[in-house]
C-alpha positions as CSV (number, residue, x, y, z in Angstrom):
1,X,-18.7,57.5,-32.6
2,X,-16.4,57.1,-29.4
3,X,-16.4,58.2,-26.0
4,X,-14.9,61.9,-25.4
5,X,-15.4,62.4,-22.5
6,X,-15.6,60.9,-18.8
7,X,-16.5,62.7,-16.1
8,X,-15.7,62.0,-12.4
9,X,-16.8,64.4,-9.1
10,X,-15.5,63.3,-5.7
11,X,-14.3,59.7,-7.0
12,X,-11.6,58.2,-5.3
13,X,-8.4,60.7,-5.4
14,X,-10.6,63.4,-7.7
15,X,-12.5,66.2,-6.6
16,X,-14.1,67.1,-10.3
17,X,-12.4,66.0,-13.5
18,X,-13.2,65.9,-16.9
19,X,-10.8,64.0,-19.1
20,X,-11.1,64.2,-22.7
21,X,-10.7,60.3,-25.0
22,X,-9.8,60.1,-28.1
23,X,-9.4,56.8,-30.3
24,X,-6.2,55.4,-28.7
25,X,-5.8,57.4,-24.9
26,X,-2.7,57.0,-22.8
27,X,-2.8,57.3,-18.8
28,X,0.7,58.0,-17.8
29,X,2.2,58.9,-14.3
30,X,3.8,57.9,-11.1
31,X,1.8,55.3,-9.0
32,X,-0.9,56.4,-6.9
33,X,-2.0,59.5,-9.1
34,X,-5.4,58.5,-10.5
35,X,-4.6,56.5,-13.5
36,X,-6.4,53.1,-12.9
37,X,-9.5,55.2,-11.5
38,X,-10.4,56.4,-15.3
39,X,-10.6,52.9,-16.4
40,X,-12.2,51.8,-12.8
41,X,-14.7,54.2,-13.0
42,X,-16.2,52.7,-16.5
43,X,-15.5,49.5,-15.4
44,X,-17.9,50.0,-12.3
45,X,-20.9,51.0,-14.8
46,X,-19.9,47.9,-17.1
47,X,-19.6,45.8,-14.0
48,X,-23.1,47.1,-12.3
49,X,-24.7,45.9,-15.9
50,X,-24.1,42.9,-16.1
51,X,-23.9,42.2,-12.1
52,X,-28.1,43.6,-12.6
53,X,-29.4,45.5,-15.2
54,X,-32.1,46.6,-13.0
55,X,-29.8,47.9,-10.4
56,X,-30.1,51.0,-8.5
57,X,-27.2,50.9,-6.8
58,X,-23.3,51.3,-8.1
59,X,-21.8,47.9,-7.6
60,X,-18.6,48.2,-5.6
61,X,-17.5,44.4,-6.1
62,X,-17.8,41.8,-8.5
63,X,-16.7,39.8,-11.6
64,X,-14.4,42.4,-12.6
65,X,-13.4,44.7,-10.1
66,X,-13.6,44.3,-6.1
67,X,-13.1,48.3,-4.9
68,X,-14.1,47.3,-1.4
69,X,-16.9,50.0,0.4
70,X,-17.9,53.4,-0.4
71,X,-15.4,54.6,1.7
72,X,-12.8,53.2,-0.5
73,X,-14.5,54.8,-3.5
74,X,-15.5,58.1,-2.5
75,X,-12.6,60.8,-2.4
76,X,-12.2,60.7,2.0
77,X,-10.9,64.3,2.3
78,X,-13.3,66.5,0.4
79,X,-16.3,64.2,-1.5
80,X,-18.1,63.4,1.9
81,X,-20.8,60.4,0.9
82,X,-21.6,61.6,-2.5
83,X,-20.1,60.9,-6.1
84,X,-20.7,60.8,-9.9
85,X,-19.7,59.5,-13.3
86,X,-20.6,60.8,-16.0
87,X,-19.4,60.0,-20.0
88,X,-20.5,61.8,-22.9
89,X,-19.9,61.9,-26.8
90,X,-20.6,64.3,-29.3
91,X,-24.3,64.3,-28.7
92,X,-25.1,63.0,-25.5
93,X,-24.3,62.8,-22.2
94,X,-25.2,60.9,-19.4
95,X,-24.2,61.7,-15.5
96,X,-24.8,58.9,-12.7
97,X,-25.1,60.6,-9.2
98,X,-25.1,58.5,-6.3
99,X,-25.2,58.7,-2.7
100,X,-24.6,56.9,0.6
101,X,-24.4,57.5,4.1
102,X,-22.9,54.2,5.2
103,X,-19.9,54.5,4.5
104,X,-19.1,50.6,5.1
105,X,-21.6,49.2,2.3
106,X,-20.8,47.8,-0.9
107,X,-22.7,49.2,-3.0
108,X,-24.1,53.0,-3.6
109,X,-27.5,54.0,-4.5
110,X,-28.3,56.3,-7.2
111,X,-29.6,59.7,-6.1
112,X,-30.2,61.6,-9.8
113,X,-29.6,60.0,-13.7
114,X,-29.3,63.0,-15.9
115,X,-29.3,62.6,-19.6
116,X,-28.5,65.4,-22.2
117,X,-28.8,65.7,-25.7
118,X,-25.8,68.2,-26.5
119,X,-27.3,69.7,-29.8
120,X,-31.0,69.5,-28.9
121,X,-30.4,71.4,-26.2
122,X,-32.5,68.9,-24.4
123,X,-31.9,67.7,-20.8
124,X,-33.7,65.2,-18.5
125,X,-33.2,64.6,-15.1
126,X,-34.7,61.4,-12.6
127,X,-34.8,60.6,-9.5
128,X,-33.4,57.1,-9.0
129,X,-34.9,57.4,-5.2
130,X,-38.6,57.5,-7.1
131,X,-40.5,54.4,-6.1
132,X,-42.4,54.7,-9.7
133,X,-39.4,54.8,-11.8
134,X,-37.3,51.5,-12.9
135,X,-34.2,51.4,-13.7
136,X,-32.7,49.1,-16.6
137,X,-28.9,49.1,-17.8
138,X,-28.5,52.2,-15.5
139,X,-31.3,54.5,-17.8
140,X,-34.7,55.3,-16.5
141,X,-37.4,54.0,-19.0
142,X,-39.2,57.5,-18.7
143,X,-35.7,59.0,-20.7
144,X,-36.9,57.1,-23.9
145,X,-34.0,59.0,-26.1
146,X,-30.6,58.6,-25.9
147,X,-30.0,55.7,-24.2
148,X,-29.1,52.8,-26.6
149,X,-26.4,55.5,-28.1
150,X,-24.1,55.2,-24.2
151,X,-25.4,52.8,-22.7
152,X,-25.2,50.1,-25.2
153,X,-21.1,50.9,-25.4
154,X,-20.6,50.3,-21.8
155,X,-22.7,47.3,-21.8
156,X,-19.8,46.0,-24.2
157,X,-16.8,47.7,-22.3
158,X,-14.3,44.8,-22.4
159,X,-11.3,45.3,-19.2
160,X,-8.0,44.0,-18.7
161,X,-6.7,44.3,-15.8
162,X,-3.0,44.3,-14.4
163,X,-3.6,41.5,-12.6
164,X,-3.6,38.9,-15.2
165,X,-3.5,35.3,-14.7
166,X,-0.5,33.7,-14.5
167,X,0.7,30.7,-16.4
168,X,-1.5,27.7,-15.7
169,X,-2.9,24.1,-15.5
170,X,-6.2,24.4,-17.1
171,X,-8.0,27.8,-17.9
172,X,-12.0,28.1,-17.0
173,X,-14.5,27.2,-19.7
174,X,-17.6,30.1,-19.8
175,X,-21.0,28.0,-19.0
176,X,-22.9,30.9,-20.7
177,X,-22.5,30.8,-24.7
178,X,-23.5,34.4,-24.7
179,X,-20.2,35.8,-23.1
180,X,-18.2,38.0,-24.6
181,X,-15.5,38.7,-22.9
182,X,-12.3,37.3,-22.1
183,X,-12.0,38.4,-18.2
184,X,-10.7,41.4,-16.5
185,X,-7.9,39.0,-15.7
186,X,-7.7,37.7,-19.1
187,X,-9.0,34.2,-17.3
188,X,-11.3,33.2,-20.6
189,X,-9.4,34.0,-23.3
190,X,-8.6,30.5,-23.9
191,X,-11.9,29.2,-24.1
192,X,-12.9,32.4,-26.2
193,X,-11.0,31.1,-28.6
194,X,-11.6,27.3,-28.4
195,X,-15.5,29.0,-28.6
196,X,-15.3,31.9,-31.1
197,X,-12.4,31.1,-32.7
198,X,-14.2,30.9,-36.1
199,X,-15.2,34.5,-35.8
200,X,-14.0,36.8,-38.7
201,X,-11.9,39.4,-37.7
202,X,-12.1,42.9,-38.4
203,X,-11.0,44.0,-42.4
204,X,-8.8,46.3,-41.1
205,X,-7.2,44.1,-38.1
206,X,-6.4,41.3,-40.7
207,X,-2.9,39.7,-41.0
208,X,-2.8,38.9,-44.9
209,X,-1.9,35.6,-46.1
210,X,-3.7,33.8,-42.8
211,X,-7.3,33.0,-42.2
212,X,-9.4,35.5,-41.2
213,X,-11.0,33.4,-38.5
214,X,-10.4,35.1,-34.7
215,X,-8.0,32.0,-33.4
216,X,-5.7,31.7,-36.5
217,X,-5.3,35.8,-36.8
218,X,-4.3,35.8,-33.2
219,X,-1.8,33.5,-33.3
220,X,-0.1,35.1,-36.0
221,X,0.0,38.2,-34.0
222,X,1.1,36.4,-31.2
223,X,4.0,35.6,-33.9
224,X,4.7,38.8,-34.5
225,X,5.3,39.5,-30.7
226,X,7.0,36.3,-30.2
227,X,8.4,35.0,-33.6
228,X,8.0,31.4,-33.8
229,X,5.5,30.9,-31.3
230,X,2.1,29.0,-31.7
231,X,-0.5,27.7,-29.5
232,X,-3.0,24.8,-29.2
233,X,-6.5,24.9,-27.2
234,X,-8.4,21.8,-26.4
235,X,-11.5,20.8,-24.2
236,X,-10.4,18.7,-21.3
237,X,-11.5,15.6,-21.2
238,X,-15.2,15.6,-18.9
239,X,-14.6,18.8,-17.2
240,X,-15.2,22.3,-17.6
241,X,-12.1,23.4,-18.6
242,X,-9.8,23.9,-21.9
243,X,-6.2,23.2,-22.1
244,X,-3.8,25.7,-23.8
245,X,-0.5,25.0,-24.5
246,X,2.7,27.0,-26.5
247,X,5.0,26.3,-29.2
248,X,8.4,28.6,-28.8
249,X,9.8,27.5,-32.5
250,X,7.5,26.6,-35.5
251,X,9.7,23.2,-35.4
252,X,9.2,22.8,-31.6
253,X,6.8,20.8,-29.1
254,X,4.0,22.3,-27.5
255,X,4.8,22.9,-24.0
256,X,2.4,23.8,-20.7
257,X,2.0,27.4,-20.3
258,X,4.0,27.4,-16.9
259,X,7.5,26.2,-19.3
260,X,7.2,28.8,-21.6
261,X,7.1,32.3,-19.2
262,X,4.7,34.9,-18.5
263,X,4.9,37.3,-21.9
264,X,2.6,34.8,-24.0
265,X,0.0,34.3,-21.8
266,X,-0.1,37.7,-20.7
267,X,-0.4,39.3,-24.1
268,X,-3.0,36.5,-25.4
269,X,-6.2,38.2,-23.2
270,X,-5.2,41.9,-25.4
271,X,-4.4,40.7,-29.0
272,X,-7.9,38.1,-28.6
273,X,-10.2,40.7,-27.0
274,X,-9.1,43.7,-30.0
275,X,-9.3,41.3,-33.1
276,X,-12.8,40.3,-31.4
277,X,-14.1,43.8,-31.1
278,X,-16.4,45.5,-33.4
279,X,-16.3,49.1,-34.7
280,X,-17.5,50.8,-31.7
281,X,-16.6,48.5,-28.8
282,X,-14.2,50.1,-26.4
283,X,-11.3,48.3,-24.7
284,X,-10.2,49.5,-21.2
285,X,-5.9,47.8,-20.6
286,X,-3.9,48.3,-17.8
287,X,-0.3,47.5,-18.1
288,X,-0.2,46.2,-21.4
289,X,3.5,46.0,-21.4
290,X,3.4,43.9,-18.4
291,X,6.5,40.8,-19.1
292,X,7.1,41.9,-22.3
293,X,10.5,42.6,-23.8
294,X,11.5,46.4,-25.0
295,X,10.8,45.3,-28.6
296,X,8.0,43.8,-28.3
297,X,6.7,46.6,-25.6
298,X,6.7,48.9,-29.0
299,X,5.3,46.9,-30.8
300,X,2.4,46.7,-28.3
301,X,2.2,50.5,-29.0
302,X,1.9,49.6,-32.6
303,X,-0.8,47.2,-32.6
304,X,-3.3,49.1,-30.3
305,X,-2.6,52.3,-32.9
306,X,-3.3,49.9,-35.8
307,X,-6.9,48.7,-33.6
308,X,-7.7,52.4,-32.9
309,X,-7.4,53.3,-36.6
310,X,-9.8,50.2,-37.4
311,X,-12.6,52.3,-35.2
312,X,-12.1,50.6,-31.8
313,X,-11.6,53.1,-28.9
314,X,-8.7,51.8,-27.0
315,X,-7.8,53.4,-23.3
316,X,-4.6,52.1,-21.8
317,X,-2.9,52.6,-18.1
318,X,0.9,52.7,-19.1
319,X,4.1,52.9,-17.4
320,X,6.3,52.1,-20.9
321,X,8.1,54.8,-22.5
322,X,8.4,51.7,-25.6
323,X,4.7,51.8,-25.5
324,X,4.5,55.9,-25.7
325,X,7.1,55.5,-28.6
326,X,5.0,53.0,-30.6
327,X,2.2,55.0,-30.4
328,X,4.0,58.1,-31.9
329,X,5.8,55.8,-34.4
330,X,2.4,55.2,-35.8
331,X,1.0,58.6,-35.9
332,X,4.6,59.5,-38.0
333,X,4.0,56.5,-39.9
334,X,2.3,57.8,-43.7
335,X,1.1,54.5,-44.1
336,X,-0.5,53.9,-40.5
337,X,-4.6,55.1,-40.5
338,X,-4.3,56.4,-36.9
339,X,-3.6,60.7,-36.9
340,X,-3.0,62.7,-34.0
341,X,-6.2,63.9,-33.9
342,X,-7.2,60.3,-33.1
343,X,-4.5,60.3,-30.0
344,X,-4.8,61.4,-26.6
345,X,-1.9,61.6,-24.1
346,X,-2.4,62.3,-20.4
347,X,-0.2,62.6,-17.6
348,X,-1.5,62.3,-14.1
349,X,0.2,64.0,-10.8
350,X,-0.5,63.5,-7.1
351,X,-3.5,65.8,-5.8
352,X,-1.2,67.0,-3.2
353,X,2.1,67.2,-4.9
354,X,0.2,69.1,-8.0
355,X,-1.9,71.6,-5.6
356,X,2.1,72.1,-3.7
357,X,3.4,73.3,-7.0
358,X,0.5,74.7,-9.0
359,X,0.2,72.6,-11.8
360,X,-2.3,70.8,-12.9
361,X,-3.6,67.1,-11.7
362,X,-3.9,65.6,-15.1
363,X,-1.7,67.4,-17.7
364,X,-2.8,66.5,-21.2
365,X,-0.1,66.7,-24.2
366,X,-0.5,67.3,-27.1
367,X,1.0,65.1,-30.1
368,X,1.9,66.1,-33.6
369,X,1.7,64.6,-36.8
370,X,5.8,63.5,-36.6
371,X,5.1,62.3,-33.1
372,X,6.6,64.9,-31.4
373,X,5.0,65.9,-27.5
374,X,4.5,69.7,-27.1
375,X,5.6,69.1,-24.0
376,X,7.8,66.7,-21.5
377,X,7.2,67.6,-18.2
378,X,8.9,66.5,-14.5
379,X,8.7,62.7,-14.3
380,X,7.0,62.2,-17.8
381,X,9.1,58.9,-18.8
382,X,12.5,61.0,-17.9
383,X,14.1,58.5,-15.9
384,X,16.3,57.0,-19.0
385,X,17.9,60.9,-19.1
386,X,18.3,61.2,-15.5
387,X,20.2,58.4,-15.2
388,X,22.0,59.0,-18.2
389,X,23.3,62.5,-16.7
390,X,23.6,60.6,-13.3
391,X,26.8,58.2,-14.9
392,X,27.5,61.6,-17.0
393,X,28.6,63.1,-13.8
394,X,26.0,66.0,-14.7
395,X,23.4,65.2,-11.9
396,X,24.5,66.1,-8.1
């Protein structure tokens, strides 16, 4: 069971959309077109969670995202003070409606919590302003049904955000055994592993021939991204910290992270939080290409498909056409498990540009199962063949 659906009214640069998820999603499009506000607007329910779990309030700022105040949040030209978030699967939905008049706070109250059962037929509405009602992980205790299903799946939501650390010293050591996560910034994956490294990794994630235990299986996909390449994590000596450091050759020294570039480090945070996930859990990455070579760009494409197919829903913010062309190597791949049914594609437009020319905001392809796009429109990862007719003397 995945998410389908998330729904957005009057967030940020949307007035109402409703974006259909699949198994593996892709967010393509310029910069400034919505992208990042699908996988912000899940990662403010996550956030709110764990920041409270008896909050009544959206929480604008905190571990994983800092979005600023509600006026940063709320779409300025048409949503006024109000907004909502909604997701839904097959059977249920749930829709967070929330309101503020000060437009300078960080934080938004809830107005309403709806809650549907899709086949039932059966709907419930609270709300959230009701001095008799409590709130805990978003759902009123008065719902009773349905909320473990959502709820519970967002509770988990793991985020990676663009903004990854860089290369460094130490790396911070969790003080809470019961963390999951390895940061939006990717910040605890180290210590994840120095932690849960014993963990057994998924069946259907496994690299055969290697341990199945979390640390060794990601270093021997961080081999396959950088051949050769190996890591070490230890606890530093009276401080609450863990030291990583990289191997470039399987006959070579380990070095600090700062001597070996950007691409390891940066990939670690991905490959560690998808081999930790269980059937279910849903990974929100931006950039995933971000420092990585062409080749091993694609093969990023590959691995998420291969995590998808093993029942983990991944949604990724991409600017890589070698990422777009992994994927739809492994939907053309016989002997990957991930179909096209299991793949969605979106491509996002400026609200103003798309209303200008009449198309639509967010333009959803459709892929088939040789990997072929039903469509490629304007700006859809074209700039190899503009430039290409440009020193063809074809373009003006």
């Amino acid at each position: 069971m995945i998410l389908n659906t998330v729904i957005m009214e009057y967030f940020k640069c949307f007035e109402k959309l409703r974006l259909p998820l699949k198994n593996l999603t892709l967010l393509s499009g310029i910069n400034a077109s919505g992208k990042s506000s699908i996988l912000q607007a899940l990662t403010l329910l996550n956030q709110t969670m764990l920041h409270n779990e008896w909050s009544q309030s959206i929480i604008l700022n905190g571990d994983s995202l800092s979005l600023g105040t509600v006026v940063d949040v709320i779409d300025k030209s048409r949503g006024r003070h109000r907004v909502t978030i909604g997701v839904e699967t097959d059977r249920h939905r749930y829709l967070w409606k929330a309101v503020s008049d000060d437009r300078l706070a960080y934080f938004i109250p809830f107005e309403e919590i709806q809650f549907s059962d899709l086949r039932l037929n059966v709907e419930k509405k609270c709300a959230a302003t009701s001095h008799n009602e409590i709130i805990h992980r978003l759902v009123p205790e008065s719902f009773e049904i349905g909320s473990s299903e959502i709820t519970d799946k967002i509770y988990r939501l793991t985020y990676i955000s663009s903004d990854r650390l860089p290369p460094q010293e130490t790396y911070k050591a969790h003080t809470s055994d019961r963390y999951r996560t390895v940061g939006s910034k990717g910040e605890y994956a180290p210590w994840f592993l120095l932690k849960h490294g014993s963990r057994e990794v998924n069946e259907k994630l496994r690299i055969p021939g290697e341990s199945f235990k979390l640390q060794r299986q990601t270093e021997a996909y961080l081999n396959r991204f950088f051949p050769g390449s190996g890591f070490k994590i230890e606890q530093a000596a009276s401080a609450n910290q863990v030291i990583l450091s990289f191997r470039t050759t399987e006959s070579g020294e380990y070095h600090r992270p700062q001597n070996v570039g950007y691409g390891l480090t940066h990939v670690m945070p991905i490959i560690t939080a998808c081999l930790n996930a269980d059937r279910g859990d849903i990974i929100l990455i931006e950039n995933p290409e971000s420092n990585l070579h062409p080749a091993a760009q694609s093969n990023m494409g590959l691995f998420l498909s291969r995590v998808a197919s093993a029942g983990i829903q991944i949604i990724a913010e991409t600017h890589s056409d070698h990422i777009l062309n992994g994927v739809r190597r492994a939907v053309r791949d016989k002997s990957s498990e991930l179909t096209k049914e299991q793949v969605a594609i979106h491509f996002f437009r400026q609200r103003e540009k798309a209303e200008a020319e009449n198309l639509a905001q967010v333009q959803t392809l459709l892929i088939d199962s040789e990997g072929n796009l039903d469509d490629w429109p304007k700006d859809f990862f074209d700039q190899f063949d503009k430039d290409s007719e440009y020193f063809a003397g074809w373009a003006l």
